[in-house]
C-alpha positions in Angstrom: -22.0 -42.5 59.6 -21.7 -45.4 57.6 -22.3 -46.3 54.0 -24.5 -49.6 54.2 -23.2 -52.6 52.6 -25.5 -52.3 49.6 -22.8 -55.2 47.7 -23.9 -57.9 49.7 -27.7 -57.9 49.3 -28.3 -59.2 45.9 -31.3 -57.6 44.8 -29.0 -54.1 44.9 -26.7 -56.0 42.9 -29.1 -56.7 40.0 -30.3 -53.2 40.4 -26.9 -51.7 40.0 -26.0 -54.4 37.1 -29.3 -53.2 35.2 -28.2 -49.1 35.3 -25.1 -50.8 33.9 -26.6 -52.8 31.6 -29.1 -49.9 30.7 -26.7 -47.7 30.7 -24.7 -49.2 28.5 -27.7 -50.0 26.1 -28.5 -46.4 26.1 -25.1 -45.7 25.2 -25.5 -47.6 21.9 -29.0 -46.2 21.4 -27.6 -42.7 21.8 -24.4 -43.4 19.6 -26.6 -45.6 16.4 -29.5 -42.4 16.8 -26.7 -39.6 16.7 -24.8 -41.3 13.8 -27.8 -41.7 11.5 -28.5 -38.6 12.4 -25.3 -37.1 11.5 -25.2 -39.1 8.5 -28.6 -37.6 6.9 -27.1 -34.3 8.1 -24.4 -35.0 6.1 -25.9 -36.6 3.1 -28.2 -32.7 3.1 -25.2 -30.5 3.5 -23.1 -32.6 0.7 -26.1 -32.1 -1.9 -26.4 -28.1 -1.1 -22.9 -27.8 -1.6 -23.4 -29.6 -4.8 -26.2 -27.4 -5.9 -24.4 -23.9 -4.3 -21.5 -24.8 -6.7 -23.6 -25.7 -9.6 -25.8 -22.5 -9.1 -22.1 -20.2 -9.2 -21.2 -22.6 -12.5 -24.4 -21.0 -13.9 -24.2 -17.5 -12.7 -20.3 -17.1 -13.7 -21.9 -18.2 -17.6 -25.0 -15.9 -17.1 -22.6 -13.2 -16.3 -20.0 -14.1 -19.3 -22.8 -14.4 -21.6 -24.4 -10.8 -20.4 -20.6 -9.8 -20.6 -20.4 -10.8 -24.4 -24.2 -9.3 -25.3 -23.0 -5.7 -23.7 -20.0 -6.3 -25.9 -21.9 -7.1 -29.3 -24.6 -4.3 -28.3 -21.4 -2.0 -28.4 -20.3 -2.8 -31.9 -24.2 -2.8 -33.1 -24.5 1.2 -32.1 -27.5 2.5 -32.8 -28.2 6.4 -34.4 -29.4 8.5 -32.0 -29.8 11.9 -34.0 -30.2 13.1 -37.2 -28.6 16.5 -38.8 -29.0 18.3 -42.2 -27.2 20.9 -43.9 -28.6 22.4 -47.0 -25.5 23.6 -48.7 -26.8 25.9 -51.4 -28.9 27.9 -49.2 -27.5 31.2 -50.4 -27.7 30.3 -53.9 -31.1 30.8 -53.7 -31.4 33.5 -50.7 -33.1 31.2 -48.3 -33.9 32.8 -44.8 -33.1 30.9 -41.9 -37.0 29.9 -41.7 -36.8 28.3 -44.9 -34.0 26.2 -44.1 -35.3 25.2 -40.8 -38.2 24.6 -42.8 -36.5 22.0 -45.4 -34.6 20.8 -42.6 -37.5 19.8 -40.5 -39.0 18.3 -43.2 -36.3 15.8 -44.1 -35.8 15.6 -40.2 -39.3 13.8 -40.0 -38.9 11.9 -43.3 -35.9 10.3 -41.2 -37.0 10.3 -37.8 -37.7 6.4 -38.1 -34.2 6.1 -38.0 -33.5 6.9 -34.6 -32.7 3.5 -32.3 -32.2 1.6 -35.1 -28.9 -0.2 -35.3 -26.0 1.1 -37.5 -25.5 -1.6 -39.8 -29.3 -1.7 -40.7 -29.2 1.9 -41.9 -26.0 1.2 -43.7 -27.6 -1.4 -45.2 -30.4 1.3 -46.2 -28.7 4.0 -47.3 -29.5 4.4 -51.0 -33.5 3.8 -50.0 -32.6 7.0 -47.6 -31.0 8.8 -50.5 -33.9 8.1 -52.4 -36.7 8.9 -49.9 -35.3 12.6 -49.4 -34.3 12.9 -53.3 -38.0 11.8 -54.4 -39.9 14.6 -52.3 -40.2 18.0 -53.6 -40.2 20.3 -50.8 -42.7 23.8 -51.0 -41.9 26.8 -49.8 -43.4 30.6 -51.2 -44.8 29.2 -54.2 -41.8 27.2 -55.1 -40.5 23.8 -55.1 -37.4 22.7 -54.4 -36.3 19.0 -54.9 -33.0 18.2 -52.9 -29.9 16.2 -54.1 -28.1 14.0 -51.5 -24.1 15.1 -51.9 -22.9 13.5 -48.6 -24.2 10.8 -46.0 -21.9 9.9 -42.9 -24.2 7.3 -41.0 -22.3 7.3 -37.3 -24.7 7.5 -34.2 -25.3 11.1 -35.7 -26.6 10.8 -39.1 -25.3 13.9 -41.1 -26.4 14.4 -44.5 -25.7 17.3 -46.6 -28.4 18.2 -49.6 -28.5 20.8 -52.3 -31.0 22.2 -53.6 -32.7 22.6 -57.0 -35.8 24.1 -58.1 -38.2 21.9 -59.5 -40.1 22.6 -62.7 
């Protein structure tokens, strides 16, 4: 079997110069398409690389920034209990009901003070001095004002009163 002689017959020859020819121009075609292509491609993937970075600019300040708050929040403690001692207790033969009493009295005249911030109740402390030395606390028939001798304001607030009875 033979291959005909396709070369000689020139209406094969402009049908094999037009798949070149066509051929070729789809070349091109495919080559402009698939660079323009690629080119917007790349013009996307630059700008999200752009806004990934600028995104981890802003969460390594978010996280210095929340790093710095936790810091300050630990210097600014706040009081998280109150305690009171009545010192003179025996002086004047209080049972342990009558302390607790006087204790839980003062307790509540102070309970605002719990989650506030340390340097705030510093700031306060003769006004808290005052509110538990202005009150006269009643117990069988008698009252009893109180006398602030010590105040140590840490995130326990411990305040020692005496006693004295009123007239």
């Amino acid at each position: 079997m033979r291959i005909p002689p396709y070369y000689k017959k020139p209406s094969w020859q402009r049908f094999f110069a037009g798949v070149a020819v066509g051929a070729l121009i789809s070349w091109g075609f495919f080559l402009y398409s698939f660079g323009y292509y690629q080119e917007k491609q790349v013009k996307i993937i630059s700008t999200q690389q752009e806004t990934i970075e600028q995104l981890k600019n802003d969460i390594q300040i978010w996280q210095r920034d929340y790093k710095e708050l936790n810091k300050r929040n630990l210097e600014l403690l706040t009081v998280q209990d109150v305690k009171i001692e009545i010192k003179n207790a025996e002086k004047y033969k209080l049972d342990e009901l009558m302390k607790y009493s006087i204790e839980n009295t003062i307790k509540n005249d102070l309970a605002d003070l719990i989650a506030k911030d340390i340097d705030s109740v510093v700031k306060t402390r003769h006004l808290i001095a005052k509110t538990i030395e202005n009150r006269k606390y009643k117990i069988d028939d008698k009252e009893y004002n109180a006398t602030v001798v010590e105040l140590v304001i840490t995130p326990t607030i411990i305040v020692e009163v005496e006693l004295k009875l009123s007239k």
